[in-house]
VOSE-397429 format. One record per residue (C-alpha): x, z, y; residue in three letters; residue number from 1. Coordinates in nm, 2 decimals. Example, Ala and Ser with C-alpha at 12.3 -4.5 7.8 and 13.67 -1.06 7.14 Angstrom:
! residues 2
px, pz, py, residuo, num
1.23, 0.78, -0.45, ala, 1
1.37, 0.71, -0.11, ser, 2
! end
This chain:
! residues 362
px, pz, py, residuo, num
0.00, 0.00, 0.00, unk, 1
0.11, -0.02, 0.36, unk, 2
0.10, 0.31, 0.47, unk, 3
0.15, 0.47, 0.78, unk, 4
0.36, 0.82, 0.80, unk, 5
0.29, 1.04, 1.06, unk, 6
0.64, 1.22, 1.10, unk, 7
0.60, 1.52, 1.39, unk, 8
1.01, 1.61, 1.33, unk, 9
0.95, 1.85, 1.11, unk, 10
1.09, 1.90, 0.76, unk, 11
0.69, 1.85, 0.59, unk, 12
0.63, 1.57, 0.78, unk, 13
1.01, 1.38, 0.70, unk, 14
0.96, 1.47, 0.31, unk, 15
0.58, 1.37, 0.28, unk, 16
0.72, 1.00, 0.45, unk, 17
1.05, 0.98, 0.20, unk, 18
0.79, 1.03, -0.11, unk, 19
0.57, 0.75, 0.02, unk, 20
0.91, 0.54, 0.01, unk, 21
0.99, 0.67, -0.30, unk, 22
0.61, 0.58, -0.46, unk, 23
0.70, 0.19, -0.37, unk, 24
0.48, 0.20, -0.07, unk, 25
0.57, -0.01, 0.26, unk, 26
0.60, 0.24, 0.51, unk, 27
0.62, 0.29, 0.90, unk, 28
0.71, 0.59, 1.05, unk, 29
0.53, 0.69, 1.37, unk, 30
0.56, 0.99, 1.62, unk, 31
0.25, 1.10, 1.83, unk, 32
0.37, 1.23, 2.20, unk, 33
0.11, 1.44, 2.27, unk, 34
0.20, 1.56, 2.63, unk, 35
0.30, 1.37, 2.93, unk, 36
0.54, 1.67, 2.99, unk, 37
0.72, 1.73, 2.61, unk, 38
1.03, 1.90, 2.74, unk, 39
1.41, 1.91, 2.59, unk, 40
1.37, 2.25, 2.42, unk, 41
1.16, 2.44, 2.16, unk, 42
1.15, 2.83, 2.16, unk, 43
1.21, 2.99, 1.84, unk, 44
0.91, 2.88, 1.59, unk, 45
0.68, 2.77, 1.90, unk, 46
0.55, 2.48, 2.01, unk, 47
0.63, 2.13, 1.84, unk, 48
0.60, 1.73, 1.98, unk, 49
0.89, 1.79, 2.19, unk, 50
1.16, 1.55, 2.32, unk, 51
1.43, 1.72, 2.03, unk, 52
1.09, 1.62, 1.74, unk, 53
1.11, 1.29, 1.86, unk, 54
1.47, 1.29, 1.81, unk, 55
1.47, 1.46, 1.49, unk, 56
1.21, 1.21, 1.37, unk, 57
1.36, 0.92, 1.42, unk, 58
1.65, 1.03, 1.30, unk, 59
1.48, 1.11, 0.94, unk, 60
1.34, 0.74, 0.94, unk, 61
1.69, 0.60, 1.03, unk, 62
1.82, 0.76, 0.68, unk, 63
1.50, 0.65, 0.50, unk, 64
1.56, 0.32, 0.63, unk, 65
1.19, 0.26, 0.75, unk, 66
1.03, 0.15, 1.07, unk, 67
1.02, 0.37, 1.33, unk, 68
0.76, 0.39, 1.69, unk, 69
0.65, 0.68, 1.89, unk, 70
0.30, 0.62, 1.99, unk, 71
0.15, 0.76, 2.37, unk, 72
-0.13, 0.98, 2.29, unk, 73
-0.10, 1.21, 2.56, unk, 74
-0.40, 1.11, 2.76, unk, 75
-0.61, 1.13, 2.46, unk, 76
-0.47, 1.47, 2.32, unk, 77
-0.56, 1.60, 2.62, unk, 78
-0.92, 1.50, 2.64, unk, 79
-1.02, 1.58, 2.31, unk, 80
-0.77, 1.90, 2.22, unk, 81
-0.69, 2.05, 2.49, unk, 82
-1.00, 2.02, 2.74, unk, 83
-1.19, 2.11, 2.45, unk, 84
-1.00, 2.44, 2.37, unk, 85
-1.06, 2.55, 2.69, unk, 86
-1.45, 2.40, 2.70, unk, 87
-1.50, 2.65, 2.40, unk, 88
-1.31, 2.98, 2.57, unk, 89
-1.49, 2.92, 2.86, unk, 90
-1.83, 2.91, 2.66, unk, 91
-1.71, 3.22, 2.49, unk, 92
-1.67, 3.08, 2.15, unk, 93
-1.31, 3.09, 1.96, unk, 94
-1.19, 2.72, 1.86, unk, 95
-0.94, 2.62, 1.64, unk, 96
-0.73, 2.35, 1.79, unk, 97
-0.53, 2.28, 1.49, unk, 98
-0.88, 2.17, 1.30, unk, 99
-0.98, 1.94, 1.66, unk, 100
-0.57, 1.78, 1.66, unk, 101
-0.65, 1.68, 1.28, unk, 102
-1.04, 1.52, 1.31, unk, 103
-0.99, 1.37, 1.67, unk, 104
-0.61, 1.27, 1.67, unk, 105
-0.42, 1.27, 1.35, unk, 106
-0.74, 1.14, 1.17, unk, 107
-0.93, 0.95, 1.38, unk, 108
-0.76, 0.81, 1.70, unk, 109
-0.43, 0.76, 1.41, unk, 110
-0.60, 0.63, 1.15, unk, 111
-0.83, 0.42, 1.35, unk, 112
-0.50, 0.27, 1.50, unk, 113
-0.35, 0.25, 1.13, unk, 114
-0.65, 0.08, 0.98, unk, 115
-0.67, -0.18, 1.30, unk, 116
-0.31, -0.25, 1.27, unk, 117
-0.36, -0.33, 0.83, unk, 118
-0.28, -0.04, 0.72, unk, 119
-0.45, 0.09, 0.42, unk, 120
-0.36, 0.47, 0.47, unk, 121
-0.20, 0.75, 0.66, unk, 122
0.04, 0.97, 0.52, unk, 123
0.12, 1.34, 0.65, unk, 124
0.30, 1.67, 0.57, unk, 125
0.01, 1.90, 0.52, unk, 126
-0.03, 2.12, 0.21, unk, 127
-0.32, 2.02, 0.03, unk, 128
-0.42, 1.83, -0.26, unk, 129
-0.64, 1.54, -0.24, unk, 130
-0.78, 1.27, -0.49, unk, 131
-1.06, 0.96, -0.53, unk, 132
-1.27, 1.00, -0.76, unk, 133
-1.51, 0.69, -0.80, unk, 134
-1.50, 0.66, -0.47, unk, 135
-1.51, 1.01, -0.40, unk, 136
-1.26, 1.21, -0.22, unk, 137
-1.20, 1.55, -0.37, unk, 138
-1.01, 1.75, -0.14, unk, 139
-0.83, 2.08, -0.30, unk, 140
-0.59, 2.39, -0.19, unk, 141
-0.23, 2.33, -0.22, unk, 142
0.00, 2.43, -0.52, unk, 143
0.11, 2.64, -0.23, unk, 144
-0.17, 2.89, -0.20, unk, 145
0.09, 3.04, 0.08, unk, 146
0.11, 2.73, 0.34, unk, 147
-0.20, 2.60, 0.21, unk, 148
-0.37, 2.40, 0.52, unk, 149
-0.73, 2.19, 0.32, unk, 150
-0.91, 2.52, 0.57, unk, 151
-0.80, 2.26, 0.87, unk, 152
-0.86, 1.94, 0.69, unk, 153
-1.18, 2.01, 0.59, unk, 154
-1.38, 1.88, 0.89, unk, 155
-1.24, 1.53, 0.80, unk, 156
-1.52, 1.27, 0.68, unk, 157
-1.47, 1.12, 0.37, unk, 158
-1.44, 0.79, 0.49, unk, 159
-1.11, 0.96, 0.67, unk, 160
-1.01, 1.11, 0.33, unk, 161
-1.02, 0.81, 0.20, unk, 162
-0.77, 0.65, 0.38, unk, 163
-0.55, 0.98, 0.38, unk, 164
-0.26, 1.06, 0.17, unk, 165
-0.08, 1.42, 0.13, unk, 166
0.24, 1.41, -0.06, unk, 167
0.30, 1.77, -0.07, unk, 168
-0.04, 1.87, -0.18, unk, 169
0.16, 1.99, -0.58, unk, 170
0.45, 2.11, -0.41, unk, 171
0.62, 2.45, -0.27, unk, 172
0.75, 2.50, 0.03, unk, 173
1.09, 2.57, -0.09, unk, 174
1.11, 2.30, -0.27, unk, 175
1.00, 2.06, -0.03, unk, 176
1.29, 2.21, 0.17, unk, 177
1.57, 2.25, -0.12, unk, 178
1.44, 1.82, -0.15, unk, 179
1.50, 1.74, 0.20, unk, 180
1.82, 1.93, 0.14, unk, 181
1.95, 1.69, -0.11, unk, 182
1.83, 1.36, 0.08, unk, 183
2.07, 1.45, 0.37, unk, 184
1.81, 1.49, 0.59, unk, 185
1.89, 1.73, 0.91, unk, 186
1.53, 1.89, 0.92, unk, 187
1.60, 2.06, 0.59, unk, 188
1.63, 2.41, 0.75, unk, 189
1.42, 2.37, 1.09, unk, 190
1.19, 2.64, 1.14, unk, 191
0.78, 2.56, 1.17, unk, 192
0.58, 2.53, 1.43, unk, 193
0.39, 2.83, 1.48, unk, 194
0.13, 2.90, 1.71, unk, 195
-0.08, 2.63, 1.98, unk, 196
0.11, 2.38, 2.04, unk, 197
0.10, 2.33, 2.35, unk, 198
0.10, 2.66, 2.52, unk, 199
0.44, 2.71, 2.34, unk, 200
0.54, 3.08, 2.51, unk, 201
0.23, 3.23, 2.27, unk, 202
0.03, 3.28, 2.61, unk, 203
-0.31, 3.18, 2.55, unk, 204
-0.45, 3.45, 2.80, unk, 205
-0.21, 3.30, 3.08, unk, 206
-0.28, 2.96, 3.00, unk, 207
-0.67, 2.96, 3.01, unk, 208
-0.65, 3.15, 3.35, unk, 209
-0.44, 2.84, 3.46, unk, 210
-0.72, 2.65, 3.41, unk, 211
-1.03, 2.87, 3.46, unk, 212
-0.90, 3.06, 3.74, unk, 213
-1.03, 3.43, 3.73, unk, 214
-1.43, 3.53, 3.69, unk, 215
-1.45, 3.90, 3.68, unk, 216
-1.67, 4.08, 3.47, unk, 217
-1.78, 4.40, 3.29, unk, 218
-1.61, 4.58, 2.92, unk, 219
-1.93, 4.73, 2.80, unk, 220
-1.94, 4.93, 2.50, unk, 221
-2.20, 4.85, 2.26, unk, 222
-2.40, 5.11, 2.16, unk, 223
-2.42, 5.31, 2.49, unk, 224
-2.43, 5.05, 2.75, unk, 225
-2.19, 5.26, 2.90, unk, 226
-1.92, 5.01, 3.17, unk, 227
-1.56, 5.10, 3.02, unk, 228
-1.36, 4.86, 3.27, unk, 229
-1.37, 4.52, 3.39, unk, 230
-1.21, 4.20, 3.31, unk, 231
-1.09, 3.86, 3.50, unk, 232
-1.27, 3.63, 3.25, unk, 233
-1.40, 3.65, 2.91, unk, 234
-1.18, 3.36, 2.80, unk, 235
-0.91, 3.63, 2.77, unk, 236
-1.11, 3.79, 2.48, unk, 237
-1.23, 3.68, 2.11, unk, 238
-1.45, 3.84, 1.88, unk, 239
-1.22, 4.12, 1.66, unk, 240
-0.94, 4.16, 1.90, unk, 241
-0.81, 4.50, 1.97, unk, 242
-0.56, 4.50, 2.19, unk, 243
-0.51, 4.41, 2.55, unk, 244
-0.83, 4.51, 2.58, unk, 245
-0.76, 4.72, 2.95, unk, 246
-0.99, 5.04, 2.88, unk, 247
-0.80, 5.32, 2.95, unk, 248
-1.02, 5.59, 2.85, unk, 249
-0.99, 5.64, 2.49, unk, 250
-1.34, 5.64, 2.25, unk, 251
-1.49, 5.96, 2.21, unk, 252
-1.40, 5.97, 1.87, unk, 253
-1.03, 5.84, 1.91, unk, 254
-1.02, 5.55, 1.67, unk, 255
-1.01, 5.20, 1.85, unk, 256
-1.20, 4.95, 1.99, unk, 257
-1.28, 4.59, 1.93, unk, 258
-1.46, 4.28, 2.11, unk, 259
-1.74, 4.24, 1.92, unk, 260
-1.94, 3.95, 2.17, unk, 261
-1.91, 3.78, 2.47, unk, 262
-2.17, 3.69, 2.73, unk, 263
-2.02, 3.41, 2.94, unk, 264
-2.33, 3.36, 3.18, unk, 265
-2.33, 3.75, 3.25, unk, 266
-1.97, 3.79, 3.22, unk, 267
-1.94, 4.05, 2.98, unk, 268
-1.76, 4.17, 2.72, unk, 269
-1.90, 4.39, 2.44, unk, 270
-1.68, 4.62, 2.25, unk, 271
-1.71, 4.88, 1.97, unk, 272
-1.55, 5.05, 1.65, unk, 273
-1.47, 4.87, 1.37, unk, 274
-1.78, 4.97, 1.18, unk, 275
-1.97, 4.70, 1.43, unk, 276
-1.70, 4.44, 1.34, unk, 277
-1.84, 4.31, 1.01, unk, 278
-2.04, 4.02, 0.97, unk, 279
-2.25, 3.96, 0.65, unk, 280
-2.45, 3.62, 0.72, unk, 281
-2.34, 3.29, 0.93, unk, 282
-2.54, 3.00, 1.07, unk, 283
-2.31, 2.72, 1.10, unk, 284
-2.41, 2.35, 1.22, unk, 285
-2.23, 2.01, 1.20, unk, 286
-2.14, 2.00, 0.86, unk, 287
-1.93, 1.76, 0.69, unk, 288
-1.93, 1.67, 0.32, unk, 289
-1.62, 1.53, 0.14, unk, 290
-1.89, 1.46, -0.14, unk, 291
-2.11, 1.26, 0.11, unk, 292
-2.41, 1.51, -0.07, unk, 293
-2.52, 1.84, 0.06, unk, 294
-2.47, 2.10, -0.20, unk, 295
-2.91, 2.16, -0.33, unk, 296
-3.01, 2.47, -0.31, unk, 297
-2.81, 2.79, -0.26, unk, 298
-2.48, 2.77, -0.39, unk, 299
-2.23, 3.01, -0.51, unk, 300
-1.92, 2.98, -0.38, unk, 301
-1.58, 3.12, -0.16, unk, 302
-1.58, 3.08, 0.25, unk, 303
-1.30, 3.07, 0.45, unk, 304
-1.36, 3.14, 0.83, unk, 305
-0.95, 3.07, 0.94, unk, 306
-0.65, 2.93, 0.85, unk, 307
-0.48, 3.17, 0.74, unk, 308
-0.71, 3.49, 0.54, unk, 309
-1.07, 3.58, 0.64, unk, 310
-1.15, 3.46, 0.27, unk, 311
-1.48, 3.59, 0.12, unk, 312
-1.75, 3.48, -0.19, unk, 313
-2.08, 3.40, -0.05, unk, 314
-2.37, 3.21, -0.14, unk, 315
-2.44, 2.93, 0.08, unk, 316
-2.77, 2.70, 0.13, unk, 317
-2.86, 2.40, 0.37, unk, 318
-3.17, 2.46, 0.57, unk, 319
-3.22, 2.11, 0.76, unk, 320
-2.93, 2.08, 0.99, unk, 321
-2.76, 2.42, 0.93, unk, 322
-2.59, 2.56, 0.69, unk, 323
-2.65, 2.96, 0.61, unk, 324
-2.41, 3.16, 0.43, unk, 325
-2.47, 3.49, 0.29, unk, 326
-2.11, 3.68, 0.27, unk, 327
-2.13, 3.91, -0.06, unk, 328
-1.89, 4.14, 0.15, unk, 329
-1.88, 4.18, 0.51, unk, 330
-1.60, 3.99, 0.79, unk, 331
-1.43, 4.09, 1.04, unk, 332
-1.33, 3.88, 1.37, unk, 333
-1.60, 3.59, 1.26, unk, 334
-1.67, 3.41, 1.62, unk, 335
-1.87, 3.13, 1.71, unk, 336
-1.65, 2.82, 1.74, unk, 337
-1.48, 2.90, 1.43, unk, 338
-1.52, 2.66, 1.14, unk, 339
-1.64, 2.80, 0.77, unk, 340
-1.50, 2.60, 0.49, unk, 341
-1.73, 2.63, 0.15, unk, 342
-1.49, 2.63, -0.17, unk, 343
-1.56, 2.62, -0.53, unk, 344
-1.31, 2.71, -0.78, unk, 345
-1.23, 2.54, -1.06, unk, 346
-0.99, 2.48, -1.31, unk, 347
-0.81, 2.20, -1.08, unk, 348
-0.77, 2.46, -0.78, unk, 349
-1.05, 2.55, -0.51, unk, 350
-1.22, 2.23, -0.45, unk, 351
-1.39, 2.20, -0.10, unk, 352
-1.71, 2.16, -0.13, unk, 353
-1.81, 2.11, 0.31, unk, 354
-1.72, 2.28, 0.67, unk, 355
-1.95, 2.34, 0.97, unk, 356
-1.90, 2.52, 1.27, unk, 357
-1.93, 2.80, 1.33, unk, 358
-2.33, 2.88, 1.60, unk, 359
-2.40, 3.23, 1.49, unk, 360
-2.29, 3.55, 1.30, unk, 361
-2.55, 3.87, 1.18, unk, 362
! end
């Protein structure tokens, strides 16, 4: 096949392209500049689609002896990633951008590039597993249960699956690195990207003020009504976090307290113990099938409500355009704005059975 790899600099990216070669495929390497602004330098872990990724990139194609471009989609990154991210804080839901970057960019604007160009797939580093079926795309967690990523892959259609290739999806992490090791490439030992990448310092708080400027409101606590402090803007708080909070009386009972909803019309901020924190039923909408076929009827299976953890059996059921899940245990830090994945386990590894987004929690 002609395949396209998308190759960010990092070491996943580099080995998932070198195994495409490897299969017999044609393959093109191509790098995504996602901000007008990259930068020369990376800090630590943070950040990624720099200047030195670029480098690094190209660099990894030269020794693979493939076709290299970097492709400008700044303007379009920013549009649909970025504006978004903030859209959502602003409306007081909690967005992932990761899961946005793969169904907008990576997987649509990429792929409908790729396909427009004659390409008959894309090719990436992520950690999952993923096959066709008769047709049908089953997507499945990674050999690597530990950098598993099908939680942010999930809201891809499967008309997007279908043109998707992960090369990694049966390996380990070590050995993908021990493997870029031995083919002499220099990304062998970089470190991964971490956090949102672009607000590389880690700053979220700082970087949605940028944007939003400050709208003052009240930290109320839940059960008394009782004002505790005020805020500049609820975009500075999600649903389950602790800290940073700015009360500086403790709760009458010492233990601490968390953000347990946010009112953006009224400007508040609702906190609470712990106890308040769990959530035992979600409404989700916009969901998205790999199967093509809503699951009939309530269905047992495992949610996942982030990337990483936040894991819990449920039964789930389709009611019109929404999807309901009933959590057998309760969840902490479930927000609006989230995604739920639904998984059934099988022999072959959790297959994904659908993802919505996340409207409301109970």
């Amino acid at each position: 096949m002609r395949v396209l790899a998308a190759m960010s600099g990092g070491v996943d990216s580099a080995v998932a392209a070198a195994r495409a070669v490897d299969a017999g495929h044609e393959v093109v390497g191509v790098h995504l500049a996602l901000s007008a602004k990259p930068g020369t330098l990376r800090t630590g872990s943070r950040g990624c689609c720099t200047i030195e990724d670029s480098h690094d990139a190209r660099r990894a194609a030269d020794i693979m002896g493939i076709p290299f471009y970097i492709w400008d989609f700044a303007e379009r990154f920013t549009e649909e990633v970025v504006e978004t991210f903030v859209g959502e804080y602003a409306a007081g839901r909690t967005p992932n951008p990761c899961v946005t970057c793969n169904e907008k960019i990576k997987f649509e604007a990429l792929l409908d590039k790729a396909m427009a160009l004659g390409f008959d797939a894309v090719a990436t580093g992520h950690y999952a597993r993923l096959s066709i079926v008769d047709g049908v795309p089953e997507l499945r967690r990674s050999a690597d249960e530990g950098k598993d990523q099908s939680y942010v892959l999930a809201s891809l259609t499967p008309e997007q699956l279908r043109h998707s290739m992960f090369p990694l999806g049966d390996s380990w992490k070590t050995e993908v690195r021990a493997e870029a090791e031995e083919r002499g490439l220099s990304v062998a030992n970089k470190p991964d990207s971490h956090d949102i990448c672009f607000i590389p310092d880690g700053d979220t708080k700082k970087f949605l003020e940028s944007r939003l400027g400050q709208h003052p409101g009240e930290l109320v606590d839940a059960e008394t009504g009782a004002v505790l402090g005020q805020h500049t803007g609820v975009h500075g708080f999600t649903v389950g976090q602790r800290k940073g909070l700015g009360i500086e009386a403790p709760a009458a009972d010492g233990k601490p307290r968390y953000v347990l909803s946010l009112e953006p019309v009224s400007g508040t901020v609702k906190v609470g113990s712990a106890d308040h924190l769990g959530v035992r039923e979600i409404v989700a909408n916009r969901p998205i099938w790999p199967s093509e076929v809503a699951p009939e009827g309530p269905t047992e299976c495992a949610v996942q409500v982030r990337a990483h953890g936040g894991i819990a059996d449920a039964v789930a059921e389709v009611i019109g355009d929404e999807v309901r899940v009933q959590l057998r245990e309760p969840l902490r830090g479930v927000a609006p704005g989230q995604v739920v994945v639904l998984y059934r386990p099988d022999t072959e590894g959790d297959l994904v059975l659908g993802s919505a987004k996340i409207a409301a929690t109970a």
